[in-house]
Jmol script that loads the backbone (N, CA, C; Angstrom):
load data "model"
ATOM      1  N   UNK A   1     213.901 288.019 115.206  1.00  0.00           N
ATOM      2  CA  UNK A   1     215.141 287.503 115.764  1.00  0.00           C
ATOM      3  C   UNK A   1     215.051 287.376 117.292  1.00  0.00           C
ATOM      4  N   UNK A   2     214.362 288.431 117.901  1.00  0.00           N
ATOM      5  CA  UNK A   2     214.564 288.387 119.269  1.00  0.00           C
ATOM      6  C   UNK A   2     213.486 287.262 120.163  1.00  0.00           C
ATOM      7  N   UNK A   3     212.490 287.283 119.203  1.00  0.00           N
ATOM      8  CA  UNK A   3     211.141 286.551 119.379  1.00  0.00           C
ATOM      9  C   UNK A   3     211.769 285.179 119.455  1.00  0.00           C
ATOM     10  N   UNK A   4     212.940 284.913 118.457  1.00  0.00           N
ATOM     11  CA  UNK A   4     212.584 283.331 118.317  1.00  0.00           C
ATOM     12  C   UNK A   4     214.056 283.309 119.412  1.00  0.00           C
ATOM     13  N   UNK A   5     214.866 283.976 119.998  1.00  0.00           N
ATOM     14  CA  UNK A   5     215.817 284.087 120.957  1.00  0.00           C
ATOM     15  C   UNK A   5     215.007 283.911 122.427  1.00  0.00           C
ATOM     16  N   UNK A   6     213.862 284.192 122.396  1.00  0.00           N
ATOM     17  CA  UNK A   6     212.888 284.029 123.500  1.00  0.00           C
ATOM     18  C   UNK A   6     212.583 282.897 123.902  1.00  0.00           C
ATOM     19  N   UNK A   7     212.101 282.455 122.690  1.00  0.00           N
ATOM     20  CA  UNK A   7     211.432 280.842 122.505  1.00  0.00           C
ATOM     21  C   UNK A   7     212.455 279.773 123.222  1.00  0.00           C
ATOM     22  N   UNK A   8     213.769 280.245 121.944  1.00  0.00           N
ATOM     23  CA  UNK A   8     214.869 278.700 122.730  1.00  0.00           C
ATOM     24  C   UNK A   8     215.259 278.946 124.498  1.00  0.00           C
ATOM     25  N   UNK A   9     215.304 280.288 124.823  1.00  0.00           N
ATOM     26  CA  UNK A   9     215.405 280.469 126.175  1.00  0.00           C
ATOM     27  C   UNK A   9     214.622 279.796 126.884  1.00  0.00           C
ATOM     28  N   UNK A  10     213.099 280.119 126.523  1.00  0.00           N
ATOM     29  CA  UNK A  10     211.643 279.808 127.481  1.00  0.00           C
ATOM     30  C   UNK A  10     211.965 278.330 127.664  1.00  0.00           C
ATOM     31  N   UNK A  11     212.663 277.684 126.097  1.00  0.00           N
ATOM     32  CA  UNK A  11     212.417 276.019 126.118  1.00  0.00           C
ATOM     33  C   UNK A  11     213.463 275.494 127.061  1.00  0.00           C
ATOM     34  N   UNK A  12     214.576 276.378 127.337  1.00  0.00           N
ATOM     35  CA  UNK A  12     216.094 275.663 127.875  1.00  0.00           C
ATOM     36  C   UNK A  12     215.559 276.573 129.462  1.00  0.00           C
ATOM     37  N   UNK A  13     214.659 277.073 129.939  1.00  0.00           N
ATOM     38  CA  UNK A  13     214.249 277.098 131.387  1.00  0.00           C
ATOM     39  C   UNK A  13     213.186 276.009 131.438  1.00  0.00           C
ATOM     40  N   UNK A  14     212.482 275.816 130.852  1.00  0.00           N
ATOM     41  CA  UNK A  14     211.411 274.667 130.866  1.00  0.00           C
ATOM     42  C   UNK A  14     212.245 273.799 131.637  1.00  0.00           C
ATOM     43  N   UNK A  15     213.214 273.286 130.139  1.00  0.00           N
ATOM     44  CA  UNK A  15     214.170 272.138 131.019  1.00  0.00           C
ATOM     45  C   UNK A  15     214.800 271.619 131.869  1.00  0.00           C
ATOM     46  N   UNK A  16     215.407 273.096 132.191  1.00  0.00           N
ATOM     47  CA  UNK A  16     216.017 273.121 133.124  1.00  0.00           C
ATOM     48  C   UNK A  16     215.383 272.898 134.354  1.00  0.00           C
ATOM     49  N   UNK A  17     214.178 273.114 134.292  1.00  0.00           N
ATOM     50  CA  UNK A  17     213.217 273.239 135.635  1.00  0.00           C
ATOM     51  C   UNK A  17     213.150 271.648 135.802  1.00  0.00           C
ATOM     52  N   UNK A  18     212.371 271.156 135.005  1.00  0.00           N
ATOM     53  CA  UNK A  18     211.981 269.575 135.080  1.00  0.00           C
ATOM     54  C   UNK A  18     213.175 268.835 135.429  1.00  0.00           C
ATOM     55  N   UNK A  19     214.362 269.382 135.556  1.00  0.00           N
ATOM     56  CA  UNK A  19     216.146 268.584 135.060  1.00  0.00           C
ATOM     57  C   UNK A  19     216.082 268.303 136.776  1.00  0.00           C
ATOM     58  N   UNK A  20     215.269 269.719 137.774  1.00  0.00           N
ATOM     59  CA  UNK A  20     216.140 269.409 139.147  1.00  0.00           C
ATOM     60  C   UNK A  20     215.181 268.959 139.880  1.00  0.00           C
ATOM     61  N   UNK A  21     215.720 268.570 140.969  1.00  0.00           N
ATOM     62  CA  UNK A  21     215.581 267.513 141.927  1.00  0.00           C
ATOM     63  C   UNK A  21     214.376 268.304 142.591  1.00  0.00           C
ATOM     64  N   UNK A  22     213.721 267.946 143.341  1.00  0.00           N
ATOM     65  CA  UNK A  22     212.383 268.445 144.246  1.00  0.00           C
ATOM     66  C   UNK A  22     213.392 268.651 145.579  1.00  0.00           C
ATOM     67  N   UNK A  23     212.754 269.810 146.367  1.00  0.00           N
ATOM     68  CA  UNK A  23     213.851 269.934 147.568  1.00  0.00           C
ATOM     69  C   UNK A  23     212.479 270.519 148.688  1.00  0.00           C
ATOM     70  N   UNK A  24     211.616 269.064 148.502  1.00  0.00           N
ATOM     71  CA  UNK A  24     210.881 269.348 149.335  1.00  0.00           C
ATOM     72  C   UNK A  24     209.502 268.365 149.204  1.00  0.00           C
ATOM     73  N   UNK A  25     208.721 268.149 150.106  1.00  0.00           N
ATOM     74  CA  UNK A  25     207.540 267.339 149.938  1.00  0.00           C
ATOM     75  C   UNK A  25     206.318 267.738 149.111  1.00  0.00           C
ATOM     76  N   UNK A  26     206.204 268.960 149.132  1.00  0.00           N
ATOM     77  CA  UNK A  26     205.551 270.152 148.124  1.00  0.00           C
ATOM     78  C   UNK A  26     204.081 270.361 148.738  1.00  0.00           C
ATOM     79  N   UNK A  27     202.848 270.700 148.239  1.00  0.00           N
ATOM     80  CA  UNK A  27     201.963 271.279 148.649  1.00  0.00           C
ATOM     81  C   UNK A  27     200.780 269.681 149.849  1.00  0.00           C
ATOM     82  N   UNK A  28     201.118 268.657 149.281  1.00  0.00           N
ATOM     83  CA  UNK A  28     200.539 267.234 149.448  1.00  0.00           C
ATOM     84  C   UNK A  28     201.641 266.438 151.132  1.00  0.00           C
ATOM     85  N   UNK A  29     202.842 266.841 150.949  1.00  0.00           N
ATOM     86  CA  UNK A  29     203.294 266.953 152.356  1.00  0.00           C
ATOM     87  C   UNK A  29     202.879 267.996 153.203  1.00  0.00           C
ATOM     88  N   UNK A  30     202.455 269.448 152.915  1.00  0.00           N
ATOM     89  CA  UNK A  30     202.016 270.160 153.887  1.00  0.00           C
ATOM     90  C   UNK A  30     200.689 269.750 154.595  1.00  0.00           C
ATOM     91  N   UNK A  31     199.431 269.021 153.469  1.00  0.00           N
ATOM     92  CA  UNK A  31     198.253 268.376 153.961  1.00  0.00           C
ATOM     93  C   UNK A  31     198.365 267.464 154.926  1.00  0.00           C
ATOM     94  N   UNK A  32     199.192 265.864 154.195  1.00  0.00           N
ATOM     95  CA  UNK A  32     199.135 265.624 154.887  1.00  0.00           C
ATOM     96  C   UNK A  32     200.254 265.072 156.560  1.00  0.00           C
ATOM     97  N   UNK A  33     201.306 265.809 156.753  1.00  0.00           N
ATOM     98  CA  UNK A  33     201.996 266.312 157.248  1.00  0.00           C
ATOM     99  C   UNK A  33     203.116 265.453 157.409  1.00  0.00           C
ATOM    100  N   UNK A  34     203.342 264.434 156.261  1.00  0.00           N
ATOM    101  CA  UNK A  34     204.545 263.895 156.275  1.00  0.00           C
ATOM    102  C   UNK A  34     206.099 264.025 155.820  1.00  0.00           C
ATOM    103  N   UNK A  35     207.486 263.764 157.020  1.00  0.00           N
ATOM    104  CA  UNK A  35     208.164 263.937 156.922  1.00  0.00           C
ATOM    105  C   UNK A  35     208.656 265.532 157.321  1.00  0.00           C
ATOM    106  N   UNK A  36     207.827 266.034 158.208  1.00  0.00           N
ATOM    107  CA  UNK A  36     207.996 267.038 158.788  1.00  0.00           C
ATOM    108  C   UNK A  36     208.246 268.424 158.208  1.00  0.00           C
ATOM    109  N   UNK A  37     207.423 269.577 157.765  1.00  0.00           N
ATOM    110  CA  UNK A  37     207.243 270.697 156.913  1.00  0.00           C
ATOM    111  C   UNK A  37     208.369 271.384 157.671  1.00  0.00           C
ATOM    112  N   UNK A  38     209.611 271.778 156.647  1.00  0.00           N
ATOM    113  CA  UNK A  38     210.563 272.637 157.591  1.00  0.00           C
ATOM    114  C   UNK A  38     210.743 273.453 156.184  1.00  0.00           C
ATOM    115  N   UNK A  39     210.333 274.265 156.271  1.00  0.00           N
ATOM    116  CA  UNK A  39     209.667 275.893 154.975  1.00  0.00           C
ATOM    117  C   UNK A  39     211.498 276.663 154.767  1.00  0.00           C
ATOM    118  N   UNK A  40     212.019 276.650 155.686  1.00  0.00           N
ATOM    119  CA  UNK A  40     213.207 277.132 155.525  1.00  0.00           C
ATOM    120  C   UNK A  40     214.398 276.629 155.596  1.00  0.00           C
ATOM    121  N   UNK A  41     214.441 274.921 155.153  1.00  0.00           N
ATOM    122  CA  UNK A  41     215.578 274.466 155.624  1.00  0.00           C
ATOM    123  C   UNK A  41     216.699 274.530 154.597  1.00  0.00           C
ATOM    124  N   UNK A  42     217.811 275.014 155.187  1.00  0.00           N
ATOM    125  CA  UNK A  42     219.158 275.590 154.264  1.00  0.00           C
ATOM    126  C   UNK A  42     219.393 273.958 153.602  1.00  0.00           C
ATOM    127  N   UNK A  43     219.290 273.726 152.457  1.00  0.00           N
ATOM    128  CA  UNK A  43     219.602 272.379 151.365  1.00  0.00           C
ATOM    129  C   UNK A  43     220.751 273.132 150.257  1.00  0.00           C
ATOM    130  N   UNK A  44     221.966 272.252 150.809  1.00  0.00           N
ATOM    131  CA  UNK A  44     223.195 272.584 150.036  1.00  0.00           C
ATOM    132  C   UNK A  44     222.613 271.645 148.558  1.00  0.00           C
ATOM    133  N   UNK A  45     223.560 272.372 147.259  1.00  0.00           N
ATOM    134  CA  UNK A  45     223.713 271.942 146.187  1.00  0.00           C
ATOM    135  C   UNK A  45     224.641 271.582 145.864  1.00  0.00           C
ATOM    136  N   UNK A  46     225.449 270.199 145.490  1.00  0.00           N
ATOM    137  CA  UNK A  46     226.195 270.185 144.823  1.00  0.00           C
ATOM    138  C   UNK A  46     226.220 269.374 143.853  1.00  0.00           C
ATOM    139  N   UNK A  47     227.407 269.246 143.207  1.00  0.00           N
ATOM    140  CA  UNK A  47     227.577 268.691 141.609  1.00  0.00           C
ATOM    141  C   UNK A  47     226.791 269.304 140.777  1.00  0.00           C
ATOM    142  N   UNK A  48     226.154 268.550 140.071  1.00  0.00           N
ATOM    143  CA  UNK A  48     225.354 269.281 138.940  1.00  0.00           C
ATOM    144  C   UNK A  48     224.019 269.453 139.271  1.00  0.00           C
ATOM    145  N   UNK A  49     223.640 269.281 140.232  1.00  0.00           N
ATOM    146  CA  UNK A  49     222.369 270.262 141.009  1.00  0.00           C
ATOM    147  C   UNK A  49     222.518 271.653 140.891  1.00  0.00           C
ATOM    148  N   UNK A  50     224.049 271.744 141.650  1.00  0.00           N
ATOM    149  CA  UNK A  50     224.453 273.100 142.014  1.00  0.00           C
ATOM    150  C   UNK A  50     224.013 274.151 140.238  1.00  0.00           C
ATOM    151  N   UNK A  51     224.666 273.369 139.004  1.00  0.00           N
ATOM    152  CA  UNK A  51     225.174 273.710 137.652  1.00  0.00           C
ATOM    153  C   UNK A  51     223.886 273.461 136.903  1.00  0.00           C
ATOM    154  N   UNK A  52     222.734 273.359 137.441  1.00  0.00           N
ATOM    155  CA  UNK A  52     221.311 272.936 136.504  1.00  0.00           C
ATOM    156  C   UNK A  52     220.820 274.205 137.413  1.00  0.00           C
ATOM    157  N   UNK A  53     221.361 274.299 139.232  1.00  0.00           N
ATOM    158  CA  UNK A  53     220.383 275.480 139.757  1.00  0.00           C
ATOM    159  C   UNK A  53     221.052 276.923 138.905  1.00  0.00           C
ATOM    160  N   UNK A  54     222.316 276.877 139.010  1.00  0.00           N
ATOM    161  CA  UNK A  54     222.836 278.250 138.769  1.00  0.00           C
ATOM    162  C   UNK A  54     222.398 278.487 136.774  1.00  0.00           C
ATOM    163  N   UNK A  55     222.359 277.539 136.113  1.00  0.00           N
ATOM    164  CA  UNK A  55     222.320 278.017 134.435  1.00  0.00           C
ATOM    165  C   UNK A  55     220.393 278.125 134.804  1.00  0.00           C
ATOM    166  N   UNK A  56     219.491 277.849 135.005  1.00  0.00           N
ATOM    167  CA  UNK A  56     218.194 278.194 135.444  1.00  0.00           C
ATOM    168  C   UNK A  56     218.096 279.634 135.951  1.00  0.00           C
ATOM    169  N   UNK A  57     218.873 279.970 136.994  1.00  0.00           N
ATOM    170  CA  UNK A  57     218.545 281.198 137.161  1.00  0.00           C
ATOM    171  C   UNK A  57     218.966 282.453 136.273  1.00  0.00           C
ATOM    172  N   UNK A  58     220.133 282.094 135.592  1.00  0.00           N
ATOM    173  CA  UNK A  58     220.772 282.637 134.611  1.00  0.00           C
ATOM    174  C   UNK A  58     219.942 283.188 133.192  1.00  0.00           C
ATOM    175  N   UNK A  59     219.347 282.154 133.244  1.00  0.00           N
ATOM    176  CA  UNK A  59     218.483 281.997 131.563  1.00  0.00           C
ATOM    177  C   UNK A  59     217.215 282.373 132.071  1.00  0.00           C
ATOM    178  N   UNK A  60     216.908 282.671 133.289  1.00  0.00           N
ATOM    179  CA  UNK A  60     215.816 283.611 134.273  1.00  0.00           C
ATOM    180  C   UNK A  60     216.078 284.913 134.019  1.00  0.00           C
ATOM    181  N   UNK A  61     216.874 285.314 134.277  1.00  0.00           N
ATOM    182  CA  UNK A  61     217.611 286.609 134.148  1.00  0.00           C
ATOM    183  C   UNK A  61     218.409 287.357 132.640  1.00  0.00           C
ATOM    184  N   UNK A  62     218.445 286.483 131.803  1.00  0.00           N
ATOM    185  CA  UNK A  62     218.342 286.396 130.451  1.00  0.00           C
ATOM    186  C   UNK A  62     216.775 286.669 129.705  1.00  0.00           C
ATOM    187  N   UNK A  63     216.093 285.961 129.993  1.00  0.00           N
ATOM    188  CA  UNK A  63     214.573 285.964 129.577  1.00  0.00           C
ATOM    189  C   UNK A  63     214.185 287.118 130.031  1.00  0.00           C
ATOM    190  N   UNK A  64     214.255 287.507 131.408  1.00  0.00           N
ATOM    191  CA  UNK A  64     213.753 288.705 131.644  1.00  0.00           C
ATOM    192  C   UNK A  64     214.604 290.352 131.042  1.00  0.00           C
ATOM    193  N   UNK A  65     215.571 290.366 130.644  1.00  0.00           N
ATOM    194  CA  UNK A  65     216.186 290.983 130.280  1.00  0.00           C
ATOM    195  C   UNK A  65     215.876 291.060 128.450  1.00  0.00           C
ATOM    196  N   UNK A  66     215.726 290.053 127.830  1.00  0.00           N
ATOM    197  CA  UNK A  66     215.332 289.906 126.504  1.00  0.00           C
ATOM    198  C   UNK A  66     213.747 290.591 126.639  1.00  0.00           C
ATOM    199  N   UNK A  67     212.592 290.115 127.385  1.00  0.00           N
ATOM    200  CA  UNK A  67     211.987 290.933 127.802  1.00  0.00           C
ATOM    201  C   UNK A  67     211.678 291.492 127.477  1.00  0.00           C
ATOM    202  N   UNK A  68     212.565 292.847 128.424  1.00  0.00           N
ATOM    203  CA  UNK A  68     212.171 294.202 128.932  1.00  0.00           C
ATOM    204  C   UNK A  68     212.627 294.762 127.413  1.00  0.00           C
ATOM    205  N   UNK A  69     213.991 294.450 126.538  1.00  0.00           N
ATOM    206  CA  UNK A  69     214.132 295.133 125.234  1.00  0.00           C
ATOM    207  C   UNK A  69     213.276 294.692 124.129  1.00  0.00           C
ATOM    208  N   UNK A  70     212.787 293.850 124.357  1.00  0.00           N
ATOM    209  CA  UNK A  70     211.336 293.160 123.301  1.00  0.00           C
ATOM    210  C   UNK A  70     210.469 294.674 123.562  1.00  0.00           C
ATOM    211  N   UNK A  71     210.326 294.586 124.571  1.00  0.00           N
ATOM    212  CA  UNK A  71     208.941 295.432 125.227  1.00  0.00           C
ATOM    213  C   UNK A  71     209.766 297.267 124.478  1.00  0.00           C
ATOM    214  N   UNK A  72     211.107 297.456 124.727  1.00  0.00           N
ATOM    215  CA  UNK A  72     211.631 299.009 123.842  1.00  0.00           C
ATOM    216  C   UNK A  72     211.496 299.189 122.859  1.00  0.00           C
ATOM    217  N   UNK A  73     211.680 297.917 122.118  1.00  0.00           N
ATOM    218  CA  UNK A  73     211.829 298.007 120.936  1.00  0.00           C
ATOM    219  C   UNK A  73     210.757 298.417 119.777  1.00  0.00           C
TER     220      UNK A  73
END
end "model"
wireframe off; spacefill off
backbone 0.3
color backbone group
């Protein structure tokens, strides 16, 4: 039961990951240095950015919590 409670989690963070937006040039802007590397710049969320970032971290914190009682049990 808990195993396959894992699975649909793992699959609905998958998604969730691929769902949001890139908030950044990524490892290929740091090479070759376009659009200026700013590592800490505060990027507001809103609409359903905000509601794809916050259920992601959620089902982060779900997974890891399913987890740790997988691992008691």
């Amino acid at each position: 039961m808990l195993n396959a409670l894992i699975m649909i989690v793992s699959a609905l963070i998958i998604v969730l990951s691929l769902l949001q937006s890139g908030k950044s040039d990524g490892i290929s802007g740091a090479f070759t240095g376009s659009g200026g590397l700013n590592l800490f710049a505060n990027t507001k969320e809103r609409g359903s950015e905000k509601v794809i970032s916050r259920l992601t971290l959620v089902l982060g914190i779900i997974f890891f919590i399913l987890i740790i009682v997988v691992r008691l049990v």
